[in-house]
C-alpha positions in Angstrom: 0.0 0.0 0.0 1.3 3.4 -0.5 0.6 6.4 0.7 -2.2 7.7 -1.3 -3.8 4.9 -2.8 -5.4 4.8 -6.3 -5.9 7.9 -7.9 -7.7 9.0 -11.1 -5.1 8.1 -13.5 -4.4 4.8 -11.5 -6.9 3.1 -14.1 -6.0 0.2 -16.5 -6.8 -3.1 -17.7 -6.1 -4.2 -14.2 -8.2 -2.1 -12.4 -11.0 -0.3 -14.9 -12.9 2.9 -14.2 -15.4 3.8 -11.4 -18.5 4.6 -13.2 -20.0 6.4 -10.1 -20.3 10.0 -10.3 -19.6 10.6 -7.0 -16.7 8.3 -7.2 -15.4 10.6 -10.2 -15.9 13.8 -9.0 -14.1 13.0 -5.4 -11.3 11.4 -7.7 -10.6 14.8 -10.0 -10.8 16.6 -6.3 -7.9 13.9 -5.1 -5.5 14.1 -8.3 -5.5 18.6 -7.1 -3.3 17.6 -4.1 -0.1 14.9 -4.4 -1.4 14.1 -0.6 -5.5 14.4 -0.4 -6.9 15.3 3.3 -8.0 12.6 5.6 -11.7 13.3 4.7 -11.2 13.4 1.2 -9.7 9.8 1.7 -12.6 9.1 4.0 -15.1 10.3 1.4 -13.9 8.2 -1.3 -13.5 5.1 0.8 -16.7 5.3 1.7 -18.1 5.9 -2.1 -16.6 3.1 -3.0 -17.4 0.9 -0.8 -21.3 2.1 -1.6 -20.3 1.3 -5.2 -19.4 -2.3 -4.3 -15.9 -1.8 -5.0 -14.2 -3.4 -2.0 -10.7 -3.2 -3.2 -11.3 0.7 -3.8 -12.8 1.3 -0.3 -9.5 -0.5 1.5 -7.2 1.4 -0.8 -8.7 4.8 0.0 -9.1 3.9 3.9 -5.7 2.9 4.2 -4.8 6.0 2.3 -6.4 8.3 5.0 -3.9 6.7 7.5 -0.8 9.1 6.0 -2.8 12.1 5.9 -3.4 14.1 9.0 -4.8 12.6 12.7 -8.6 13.5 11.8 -10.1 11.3 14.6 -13.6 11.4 12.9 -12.5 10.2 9.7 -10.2 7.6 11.0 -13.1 6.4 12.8 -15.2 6.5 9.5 -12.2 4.3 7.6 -12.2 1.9 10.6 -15.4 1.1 9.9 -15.1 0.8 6.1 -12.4 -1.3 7.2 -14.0 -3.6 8.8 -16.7 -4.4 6.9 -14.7 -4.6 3.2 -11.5 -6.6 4.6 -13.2 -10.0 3.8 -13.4 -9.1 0.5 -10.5 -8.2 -0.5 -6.9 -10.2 -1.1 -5.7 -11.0 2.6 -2.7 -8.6 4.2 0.8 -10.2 4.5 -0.1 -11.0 8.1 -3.3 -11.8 10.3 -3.1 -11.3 14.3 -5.3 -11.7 17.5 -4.4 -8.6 19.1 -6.3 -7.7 23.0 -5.8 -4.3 24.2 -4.8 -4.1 27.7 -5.8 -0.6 29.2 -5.1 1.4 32.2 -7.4 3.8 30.8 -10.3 4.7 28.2 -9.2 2.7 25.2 -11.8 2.2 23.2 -11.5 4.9 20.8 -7.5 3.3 20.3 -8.9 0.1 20.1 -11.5 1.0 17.2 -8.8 2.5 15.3 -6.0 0.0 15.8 -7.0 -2.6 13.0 -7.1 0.4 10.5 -3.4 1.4 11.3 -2.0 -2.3 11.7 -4.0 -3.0 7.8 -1.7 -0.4 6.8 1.7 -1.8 8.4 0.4 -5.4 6.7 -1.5 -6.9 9.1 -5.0 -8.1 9.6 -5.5 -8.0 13.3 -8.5 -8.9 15.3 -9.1 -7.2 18.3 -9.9 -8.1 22.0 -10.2 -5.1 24.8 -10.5 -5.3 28.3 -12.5 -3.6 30.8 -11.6 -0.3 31.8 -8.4 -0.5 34.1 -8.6 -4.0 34.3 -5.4 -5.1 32.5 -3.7 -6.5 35.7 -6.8 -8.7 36.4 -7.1 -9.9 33.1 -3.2 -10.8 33.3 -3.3 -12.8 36.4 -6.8 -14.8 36.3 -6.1 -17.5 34.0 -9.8 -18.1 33.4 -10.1 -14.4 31.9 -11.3 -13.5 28.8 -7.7 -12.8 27.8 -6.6 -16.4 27.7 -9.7 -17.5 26.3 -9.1 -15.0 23.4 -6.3 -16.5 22.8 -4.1 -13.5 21.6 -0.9 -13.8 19.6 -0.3 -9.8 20.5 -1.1 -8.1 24.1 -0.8 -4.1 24.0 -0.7 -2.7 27.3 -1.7 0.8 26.7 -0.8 2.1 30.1 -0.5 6.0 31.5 1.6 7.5 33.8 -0.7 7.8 36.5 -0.2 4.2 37.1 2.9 3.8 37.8 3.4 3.0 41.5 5.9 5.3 42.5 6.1 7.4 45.3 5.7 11.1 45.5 8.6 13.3 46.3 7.1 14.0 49.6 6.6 10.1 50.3 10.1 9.2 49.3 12.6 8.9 52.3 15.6 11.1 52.5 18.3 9.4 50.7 21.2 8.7 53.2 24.8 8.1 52.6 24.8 5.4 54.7 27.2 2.8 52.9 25.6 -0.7 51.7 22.5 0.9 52.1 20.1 0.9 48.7 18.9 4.5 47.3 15.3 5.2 48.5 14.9 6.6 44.3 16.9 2.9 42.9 14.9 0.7 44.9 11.5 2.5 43.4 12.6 2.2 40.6 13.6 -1.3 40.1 10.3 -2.1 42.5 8.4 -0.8 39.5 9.9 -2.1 36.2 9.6 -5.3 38.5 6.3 -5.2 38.5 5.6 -4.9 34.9 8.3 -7.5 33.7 6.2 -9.8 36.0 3.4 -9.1 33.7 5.4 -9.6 30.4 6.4 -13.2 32.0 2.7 -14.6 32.9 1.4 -12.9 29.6 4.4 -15.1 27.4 4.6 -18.2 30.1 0.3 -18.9 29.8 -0.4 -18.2 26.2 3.1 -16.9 24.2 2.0 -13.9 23.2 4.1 -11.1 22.1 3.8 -7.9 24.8 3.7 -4.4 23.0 3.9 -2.1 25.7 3.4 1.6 25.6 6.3 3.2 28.0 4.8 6.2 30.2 4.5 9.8 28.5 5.1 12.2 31.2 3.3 15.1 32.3 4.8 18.6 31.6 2.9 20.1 35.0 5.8 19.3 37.1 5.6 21.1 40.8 9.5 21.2 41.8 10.1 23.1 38.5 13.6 23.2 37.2 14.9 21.7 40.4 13.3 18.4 39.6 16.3 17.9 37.2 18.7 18.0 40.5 16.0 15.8 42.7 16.7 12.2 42.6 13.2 11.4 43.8 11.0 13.6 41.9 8.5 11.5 39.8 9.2 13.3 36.4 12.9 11.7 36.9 11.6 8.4 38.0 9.3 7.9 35.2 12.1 8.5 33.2 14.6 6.5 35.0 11.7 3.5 34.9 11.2 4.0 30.8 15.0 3.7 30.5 14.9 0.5 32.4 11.5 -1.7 30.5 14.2 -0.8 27.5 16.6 -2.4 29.2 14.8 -5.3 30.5 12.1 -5.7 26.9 13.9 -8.9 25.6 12.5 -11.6 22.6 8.7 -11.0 22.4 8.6 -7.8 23.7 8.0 -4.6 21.9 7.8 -0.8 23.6 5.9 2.2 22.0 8.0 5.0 23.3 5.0 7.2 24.3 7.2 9.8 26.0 8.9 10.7 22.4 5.7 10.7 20.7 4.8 13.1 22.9 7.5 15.6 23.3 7.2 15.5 19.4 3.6 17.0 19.6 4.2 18.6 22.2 2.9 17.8 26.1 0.0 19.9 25.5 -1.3 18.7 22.7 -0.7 15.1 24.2 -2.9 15.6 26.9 -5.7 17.3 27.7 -7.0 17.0 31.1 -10.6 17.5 29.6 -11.1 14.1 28.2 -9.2 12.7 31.3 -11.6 14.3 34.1 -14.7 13.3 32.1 -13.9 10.1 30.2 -10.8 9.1 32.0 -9.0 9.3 28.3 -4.7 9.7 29.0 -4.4 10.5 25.2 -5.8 13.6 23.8 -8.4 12.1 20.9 -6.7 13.8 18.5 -3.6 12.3 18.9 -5.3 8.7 19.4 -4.4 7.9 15.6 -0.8 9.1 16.5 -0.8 6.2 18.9 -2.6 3.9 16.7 -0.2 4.2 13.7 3.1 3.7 16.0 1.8 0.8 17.8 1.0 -1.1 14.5 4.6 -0.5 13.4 5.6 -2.1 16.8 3.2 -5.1 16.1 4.0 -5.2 12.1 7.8 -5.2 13.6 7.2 -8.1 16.0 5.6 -10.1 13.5 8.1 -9.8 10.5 6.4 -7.2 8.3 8.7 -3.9 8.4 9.6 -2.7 5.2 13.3 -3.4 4.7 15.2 -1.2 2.3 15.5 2.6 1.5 15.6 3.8 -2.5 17.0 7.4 -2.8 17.0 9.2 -5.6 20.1 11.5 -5.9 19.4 15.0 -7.7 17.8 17.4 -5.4 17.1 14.6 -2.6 20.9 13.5 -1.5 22.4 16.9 -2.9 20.9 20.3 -3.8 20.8 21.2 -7.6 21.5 18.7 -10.8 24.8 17.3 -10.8 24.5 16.9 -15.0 23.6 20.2 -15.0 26.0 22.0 -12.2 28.7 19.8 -12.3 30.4 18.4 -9.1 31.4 21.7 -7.6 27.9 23.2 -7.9 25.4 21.1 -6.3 24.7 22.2 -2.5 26.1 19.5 0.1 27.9 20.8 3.6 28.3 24.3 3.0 25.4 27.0 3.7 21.9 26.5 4.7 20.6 24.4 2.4 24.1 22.4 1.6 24.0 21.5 5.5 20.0 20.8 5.0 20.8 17.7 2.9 24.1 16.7 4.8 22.0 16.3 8.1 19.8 14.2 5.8 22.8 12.3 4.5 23.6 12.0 8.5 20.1 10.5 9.4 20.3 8.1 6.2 23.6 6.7 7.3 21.7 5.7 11.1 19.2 3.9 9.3 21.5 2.0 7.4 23.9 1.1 10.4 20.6 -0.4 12.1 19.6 -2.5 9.2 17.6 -0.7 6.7 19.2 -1.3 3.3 19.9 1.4 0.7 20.1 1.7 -2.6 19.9 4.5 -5.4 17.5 4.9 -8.1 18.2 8.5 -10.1 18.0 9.4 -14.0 21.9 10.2 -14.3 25.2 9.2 -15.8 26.4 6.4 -13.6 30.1 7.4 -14.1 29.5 11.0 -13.2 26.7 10.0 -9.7 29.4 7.6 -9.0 32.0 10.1 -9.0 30.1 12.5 -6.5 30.1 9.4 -3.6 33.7 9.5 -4.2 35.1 12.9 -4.7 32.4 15.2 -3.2 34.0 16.4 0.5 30.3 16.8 1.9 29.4 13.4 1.1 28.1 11.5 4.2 27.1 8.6 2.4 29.9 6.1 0.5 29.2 3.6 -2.2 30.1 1.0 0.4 26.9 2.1 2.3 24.9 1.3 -0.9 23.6 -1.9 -1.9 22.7 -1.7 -5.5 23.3 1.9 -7.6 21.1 2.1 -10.5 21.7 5.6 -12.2 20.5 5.3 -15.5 17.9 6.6 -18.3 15.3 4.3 -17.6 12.2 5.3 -15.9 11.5 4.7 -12.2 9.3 2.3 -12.1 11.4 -0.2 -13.7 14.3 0.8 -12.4 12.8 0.5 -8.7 11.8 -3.6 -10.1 15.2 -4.1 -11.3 16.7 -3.1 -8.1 13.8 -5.4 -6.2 14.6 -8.2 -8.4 18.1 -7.8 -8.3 18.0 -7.8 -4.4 16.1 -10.0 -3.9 13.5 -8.5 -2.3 9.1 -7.8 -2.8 8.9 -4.5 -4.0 6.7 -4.3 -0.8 9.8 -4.1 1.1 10.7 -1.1 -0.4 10.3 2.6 0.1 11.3 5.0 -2.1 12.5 8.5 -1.9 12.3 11.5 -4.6 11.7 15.1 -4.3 9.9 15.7 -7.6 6.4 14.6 -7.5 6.2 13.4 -10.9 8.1 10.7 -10.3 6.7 10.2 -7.1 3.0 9.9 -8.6 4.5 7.5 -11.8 5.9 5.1 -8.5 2.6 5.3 -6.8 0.5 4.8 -10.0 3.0 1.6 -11.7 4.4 -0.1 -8.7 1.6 0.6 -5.8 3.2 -2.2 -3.2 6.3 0.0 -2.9 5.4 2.7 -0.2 6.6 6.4 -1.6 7.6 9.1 0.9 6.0 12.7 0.3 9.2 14.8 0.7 8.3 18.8 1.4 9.6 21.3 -0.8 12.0 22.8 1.3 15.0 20.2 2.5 15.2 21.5 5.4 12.0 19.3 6.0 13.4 16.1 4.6 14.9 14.5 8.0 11.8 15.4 9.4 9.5 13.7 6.8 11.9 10.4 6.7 12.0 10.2 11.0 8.1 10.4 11.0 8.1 7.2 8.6 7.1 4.6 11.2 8.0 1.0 8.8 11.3 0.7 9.3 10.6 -0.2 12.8 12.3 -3.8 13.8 11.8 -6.3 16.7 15.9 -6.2 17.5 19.0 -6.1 16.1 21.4 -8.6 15.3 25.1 -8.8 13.7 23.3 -10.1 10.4 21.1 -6.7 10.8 24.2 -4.1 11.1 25.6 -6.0 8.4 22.8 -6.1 6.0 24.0 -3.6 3.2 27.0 -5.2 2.7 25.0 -8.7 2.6 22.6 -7.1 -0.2 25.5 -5.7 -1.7 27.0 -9.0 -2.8 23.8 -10.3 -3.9 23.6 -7.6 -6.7 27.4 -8.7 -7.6 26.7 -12.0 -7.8 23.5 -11.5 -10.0 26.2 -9.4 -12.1 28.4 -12.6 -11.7 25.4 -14.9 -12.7 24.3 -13.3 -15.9 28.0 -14.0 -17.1 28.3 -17.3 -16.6 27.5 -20.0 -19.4 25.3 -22.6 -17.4 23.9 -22.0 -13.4 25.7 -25.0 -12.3 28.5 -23.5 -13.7 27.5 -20.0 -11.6 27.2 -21.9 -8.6 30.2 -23.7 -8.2 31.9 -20.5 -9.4 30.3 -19.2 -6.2 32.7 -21.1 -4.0 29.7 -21.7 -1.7 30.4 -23.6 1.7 27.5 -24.1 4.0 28.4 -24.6 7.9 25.4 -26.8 9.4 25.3 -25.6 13.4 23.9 -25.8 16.5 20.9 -23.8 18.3 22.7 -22.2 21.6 22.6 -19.1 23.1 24.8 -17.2 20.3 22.5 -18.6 17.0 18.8 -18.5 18.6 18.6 -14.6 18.5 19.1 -15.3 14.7 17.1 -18.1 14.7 13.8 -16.7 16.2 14.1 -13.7 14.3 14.1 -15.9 11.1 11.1 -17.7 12.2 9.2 -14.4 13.1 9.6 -13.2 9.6 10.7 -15.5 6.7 7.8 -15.7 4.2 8.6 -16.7 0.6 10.3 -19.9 1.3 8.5 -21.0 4.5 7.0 -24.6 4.4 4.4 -24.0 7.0 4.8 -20.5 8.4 4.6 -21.1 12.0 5.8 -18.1 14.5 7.5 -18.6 17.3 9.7 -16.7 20.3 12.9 -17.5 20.9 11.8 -19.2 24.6 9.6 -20.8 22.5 12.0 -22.2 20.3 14.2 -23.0 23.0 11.7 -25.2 25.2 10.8 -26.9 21.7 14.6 -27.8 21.1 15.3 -28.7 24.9 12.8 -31.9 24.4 15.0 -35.2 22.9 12.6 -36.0 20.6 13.4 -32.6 18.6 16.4 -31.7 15.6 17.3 -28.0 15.2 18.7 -27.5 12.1 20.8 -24.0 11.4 22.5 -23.2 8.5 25.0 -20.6 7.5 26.4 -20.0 4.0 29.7 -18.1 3.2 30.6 -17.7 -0.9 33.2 -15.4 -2.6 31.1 -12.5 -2.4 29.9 -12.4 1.4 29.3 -14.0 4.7 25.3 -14.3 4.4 25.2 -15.3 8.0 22.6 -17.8 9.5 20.0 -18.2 6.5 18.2 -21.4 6.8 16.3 -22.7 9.7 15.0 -26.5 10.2 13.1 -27.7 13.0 12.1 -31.5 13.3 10.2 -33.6 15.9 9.8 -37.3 16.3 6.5 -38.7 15.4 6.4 -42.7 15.5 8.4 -43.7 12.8 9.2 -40.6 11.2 10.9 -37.2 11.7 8.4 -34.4 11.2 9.3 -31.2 9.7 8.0 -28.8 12.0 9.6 -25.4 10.3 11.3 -25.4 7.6 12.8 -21.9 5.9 15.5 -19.8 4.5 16.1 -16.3 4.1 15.2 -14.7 0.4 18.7 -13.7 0.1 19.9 -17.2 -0.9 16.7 -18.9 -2.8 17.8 -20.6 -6.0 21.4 -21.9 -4.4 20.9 -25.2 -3.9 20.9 -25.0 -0.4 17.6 -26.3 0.1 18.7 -29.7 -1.8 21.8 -30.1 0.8 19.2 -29.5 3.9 17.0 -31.8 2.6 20.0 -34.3 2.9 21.0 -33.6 6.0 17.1 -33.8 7.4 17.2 -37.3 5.8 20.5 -38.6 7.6 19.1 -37.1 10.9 16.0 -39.3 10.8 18.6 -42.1 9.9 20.6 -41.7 12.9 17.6 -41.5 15.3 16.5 -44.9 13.8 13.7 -43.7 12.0 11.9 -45.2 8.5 10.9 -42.1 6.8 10.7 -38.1 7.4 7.4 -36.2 6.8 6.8 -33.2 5.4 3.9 -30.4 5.4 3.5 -27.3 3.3 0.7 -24.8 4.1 0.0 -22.4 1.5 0.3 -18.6 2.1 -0.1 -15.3 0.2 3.6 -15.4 0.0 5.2 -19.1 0.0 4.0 -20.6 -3.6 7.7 -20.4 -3.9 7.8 -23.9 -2.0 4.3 -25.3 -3.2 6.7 -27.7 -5.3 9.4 -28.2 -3.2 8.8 -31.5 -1.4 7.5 -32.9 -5.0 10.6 -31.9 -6.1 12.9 -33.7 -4.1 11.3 -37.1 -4.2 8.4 -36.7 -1.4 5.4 -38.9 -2.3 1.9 -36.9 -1.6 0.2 -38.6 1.6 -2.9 -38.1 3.5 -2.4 -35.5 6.6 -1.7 -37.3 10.1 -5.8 -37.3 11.1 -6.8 -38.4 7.7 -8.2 -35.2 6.9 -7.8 -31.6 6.3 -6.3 -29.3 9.1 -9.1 -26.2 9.6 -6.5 -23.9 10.6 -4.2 -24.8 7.7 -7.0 -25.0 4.3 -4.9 -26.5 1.4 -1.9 -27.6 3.0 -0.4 -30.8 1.9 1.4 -33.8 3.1 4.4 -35.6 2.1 6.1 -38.6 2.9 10.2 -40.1 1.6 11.9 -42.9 2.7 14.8 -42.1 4.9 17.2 -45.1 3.8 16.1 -44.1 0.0 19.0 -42.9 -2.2 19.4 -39.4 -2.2 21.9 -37.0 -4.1 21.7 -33.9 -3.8 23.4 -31.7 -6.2 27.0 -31.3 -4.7 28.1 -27.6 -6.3 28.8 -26.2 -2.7 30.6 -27.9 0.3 28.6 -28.6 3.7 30.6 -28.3 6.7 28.5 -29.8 10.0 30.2 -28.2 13.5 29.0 -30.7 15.3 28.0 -29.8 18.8 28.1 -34.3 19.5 31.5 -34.8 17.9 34.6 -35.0 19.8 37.9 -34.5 18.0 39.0 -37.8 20.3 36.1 -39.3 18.7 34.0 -39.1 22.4 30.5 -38.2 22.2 29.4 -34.9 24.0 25.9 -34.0 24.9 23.2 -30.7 23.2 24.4 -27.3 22.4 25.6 -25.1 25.1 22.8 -22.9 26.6 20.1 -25.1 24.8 20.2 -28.4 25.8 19.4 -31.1 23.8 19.8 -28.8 20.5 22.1 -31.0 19.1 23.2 -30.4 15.4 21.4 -33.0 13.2 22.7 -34.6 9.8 25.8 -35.7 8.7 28.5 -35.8 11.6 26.8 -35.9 14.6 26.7 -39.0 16.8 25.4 -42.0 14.9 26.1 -41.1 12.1 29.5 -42.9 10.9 32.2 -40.9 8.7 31.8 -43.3 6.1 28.4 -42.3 5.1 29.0 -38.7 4.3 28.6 -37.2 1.2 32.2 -36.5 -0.3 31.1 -32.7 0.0 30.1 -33.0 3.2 33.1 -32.9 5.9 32.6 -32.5 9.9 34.1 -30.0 11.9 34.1 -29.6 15.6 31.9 -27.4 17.0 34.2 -24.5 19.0 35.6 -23.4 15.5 31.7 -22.0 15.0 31.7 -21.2 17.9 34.4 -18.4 17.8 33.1 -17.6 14.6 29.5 -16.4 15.8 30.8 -14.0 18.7 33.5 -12.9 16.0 30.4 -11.8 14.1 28.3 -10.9 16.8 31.2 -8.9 17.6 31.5 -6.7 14.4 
């Protein structure tokens, strides 16, 4: 979805003209503004929906949520929302989601579906009582659990935290080994909301999204409460700090207090709606709230967007470098030259947490190259970008090459321009990429970018903070790939080795975040935490499969994910996935190897296999057909409810297999000795053994001749190297 939806010209064979008056006449009112207002939006959602256009109601609804915080028009969307969903092509993502409130939160809970359908997920929602979110938490009997939720916000205030007042808090003595009066209320409090994250994730394993306190602005020590150790502004503050600190896998914050100061205190509350409806949130900045708690939840369940497209001309630089030349274009110096440096600034942050660039501009490559290297006010390098297309050809299919090359959706990518031509041709030929309304003036651009709440992310690991430099290779080696004569030549050309590894406390950070979000090849798209993961792999009857792959180009890091369980006589793939950035290697043939020699060493006949179809995974419809599975009936006999169309599949484990061989498998196995003694599970996870060829059982004889074992501490030093950079 992008930000403003269809518009009059957004009409082709594909989607053919409105023939409702109304319809056209609020169209031709849109196409006067780049960014129509919320009711304009809300008006046209609503005309279509009376038109029995679905897909044009849920457009223009989801439009309205970039416009401006109209609370009676949001409302208005919700509802169209609601009721033309069903009918349209489902979201990326679905969700149970229950609102938790310390307060009135029933307008936030009317408008949170809107703003999660516009972050990529389909959420339905459960809401508590008013103020009774710890009951709800600790009666196991409550509606909560019987909701079921796979998402619990806790929309909480400030005016329930349970700290003391200034005047209740004893005099701090100096007394030594005795604990700070402000410390100990402090750590009393975040303990009693990490208590609440642990019964929420130990009954029911739901994600926690947790709204940190926004504090009040009406503070009665003044300027001395920055000097008072015990004055509740500084505690709230000291408390927010610490949930960070504490908000581990499966645990997302909303930093109210930013949101805001960014509005301003005033404008965040208004003790109006609080004396008369106890509401903590002014109404009008409810869709504020909504829109930055769906990012959270879209973040803990794997749908941020994941890569930045910048054009160059007038967005990275001021002025036309074809036309100015090198020396002439703004970048540093004066106003507007330090205007887009402080852009270049914030760019380069989002890069070194994760977000992936890459450029998309109507230039001469040579000469756009030349300004990353030679231009002394350039913030950005060419090593911070992962694929540079500067070139004649239009946007749009510049924007798919660069998706394609990457291999990413193009509804992973957001794209930056100032001129609004270009910005309209994006929206109107390739809708799934989201496009960012820059203002005229650059001194406005960081501002616009920062308010752009998709980038948000669960956590970040080593393969994050590396990610450009991953992407990067990937476009070299699709250079690489349309040179070579045959694929199997490409690949072995690769120099690919794959290092099979265990699940311990240094890979399952990887490993859960991998399950939370891989969707294209994802056999059965279950979600789970990493405690979840970890209880699953701690029981003897389960393999963990992890994979890493290293070729000429780039360490890719931990990309493939298997997780198996015994079931009578046959291994049962439970999870089974890789990341997009190595589809098409091979790969998957090798894992499907090793999941076959695990089920041989734990004595088993055959290993079964499932595939539920998604929005996203027709990648993999073929893949067990592919490698010599033979279709079977599901485990009851019949068709799983939760799971329509998913299919079975059943292979022999002591069948021949041989997989293609054009990279080399190294197992670390976590079981193997170099004295040849058998050692138990992977440290920090027991029982997470590595499965496949070279663990215990499994005799060197009957490897592959690509496969070799390798002991596990060499990995080990390898993943807190990485973790490291």
């Amino acid at each position: 979805m992008t930000e403003r939806g269809d518009t009059g010209a957004e009409v082709g064979p594909d989607r053919p003209a409105p023939r409702d008056g109304r319809i056209a006449e609020l169209t031709a009112l849109a196409a006067a503004s780049e960014i129509p207002t919320a009711a304009l939006c809300r008006d046209l959602a609503v005309a279509h929906e009376r038109a029995g256009d679905p897909d044009g109601a849920v457009r223009w609804a989801l439009a309205l949520t970039d416009t401006d915080a109209d609370l009676g028009a949001w409302s208005a969307a919700a509802g169209v929302l609601r009721r033309c969903l069903p009918s349209v092509a489902p979201l990326p993502r679905s969700a149970r989601v229950a609102v938790l409130g310390s307060y009135t939160t029933s307008q936030f809970a009317a408008l949170l579906p809107l703003a999660a359908a516009r972050a990529g997920v389909a959420i339905e929602t459960y809401e508590c009582g008013y103020g009774q979110y710890r009951q709800e938490i600790l009666d196991p009997a409550s509606g909560l659990y019987s909701f079921a939720p796979d998402v619990v916000v806790l929309a909480v205030h400030a005016g329930e935290a349970a700290l003391p007042t200034f005047g209740e808090m004893p005099a701090s003595g100096d007394v030594p080994g005795t604990v700070d009066p402000a410390d100990a209320a402090v750590a009393t409090e975040v303990r009693r909301w990490t208590a609440l994250w642990e019964t929420i994730r130990a009954r029911c394993g739901a994600r926690v999204v947790q709204h940190t306190f926004a504090i009040p602005g009406e503070v009665a020590l003044g300027h001395l409460a920055l000097r008072t150790g015990g004055a509740r502004p500084t505690l709230l503050a000291r408390v927010n700090a610490e949930l960070g600190r504490a908000a581990g896998d499966g645990i997302g914050l909303v930093d109210c207090e930013r949101l805001a100061a960014d509005v301003g205190k005033r404008a965040w509350f208004d003790a109006r709606y609080w004396h008369r409806s106890k509401q903590a949130v002014s109404l009008a900045q409810v869709p504020l709230l909504a829109r930055h708690t769906a990012a959270v939840i879209g973040a803990q369940l794997g749908v941020s967007r994941k890569c930045l497209v910048l054009d160059l001309d007038n967005t990275l630089w001021g002025g036309v470098l074809g036309e100015e030349g090198l020396a002439g274009i703004a970048l540093g110096d004066g106003p507007v030259g330090e205007a887009f440096a402080a852009f270049q600034d914030y760019v380069v942050e989002l890069k070194d947490r994760g977000v992936v660039l890459a450029v998309c501009s109507k230039n001469n490559d040579a000469d756009a190259r030349e300004a990353f290297e030679r231009h002394p006010g350039m913030r950005l390098r060419l090593a911070d970008i992962a694929m540079f297309s500067a070139c004649w050809d239009d946007k749009p299919t510049q924007l798919r090459r660069i998706a394609a090359t990457l291999g990413l959706g193009l509804d992973a990518l957001v794209f930056v321009d100032d001129n609004p031509a270009e910005r309209e041709a994006v929206r109107q030929l390739v809708g799934e990429v989201d496009v960012l309304a820059l203002p005229a003036d650059p001194h406005g651009y960081v501002r616009a970018l920062a308010d752009y709440p998709f980038f948000e992310t669960a956590a970040l690991t080593a393969e994050d903070t590396a990610r450009t430099a991953t992407y990067r290779a990937r476009a070299e080696l699709a250079a690489a790939e349309a040179a070579a004569g045959s694929l199997a030549e490409f690949h072995r050309g690769l120099d690919m080795t794959a290092t099979v590894v265990g699940l311990d406390e240094l890979t399952l950070p990887r490993v859960a975040q991998l399950v939370g979000k891989t969707n294209q090849f994802n056999l059965t798209g279950r979600r789970r935490s990493a405690d979840e993961i970890a209880r699953l792999a701690a029981d003897p009857g389960t393999a963990v499969l992890c994979v890493r792959l290293a070729d000429r180009f780039a360490d890719h890091g931990l990309v493939a994910v298997v997780i198996a369980v015994e079931a009578g006589d046959a291994l049962t793939v439970d999870t089974w996935l890789m990341s997009c950035r190595v589809i098409g290697r091979t790969l998957e043939d090798e894992v499907a190897g090793l999941i076959l020699a695990e089920a041989r060493r734990r004595g088993l006949a055959r290993v079964v296999g499932e595939h539920r179809p998604s929005a996203k995974n027709a990648l993999v419809a073929g893949l067990y057909e592919r490698l010599g599975f033979t279709r079977v009936d599901g485990p009851d006999g019949a068709g799983d409810p939760s799971a329509p169309g998913a299919t079975h599949w059943s292979r022999a484990a002591d069948a021949p297999y041989a997989p293609p061989a054009l990279m080399r498998v190294v197992v670390a196995a976590t079981g193997v000795d170099p004295d040849g003694a058998d050692q138990a599970g992977a440290p920090g996870v027991p029982g997470a053994g590595v499965p496949g060829a070279g663990v215990p059982g499994v005799p060197p004889a009957s490897l592959p001749p690509h496969v070799f074992a390798q002991t596990r501490p060499q990995d080990r030093r390898m993943e807190r190297e990485r973790v490291q950079r």
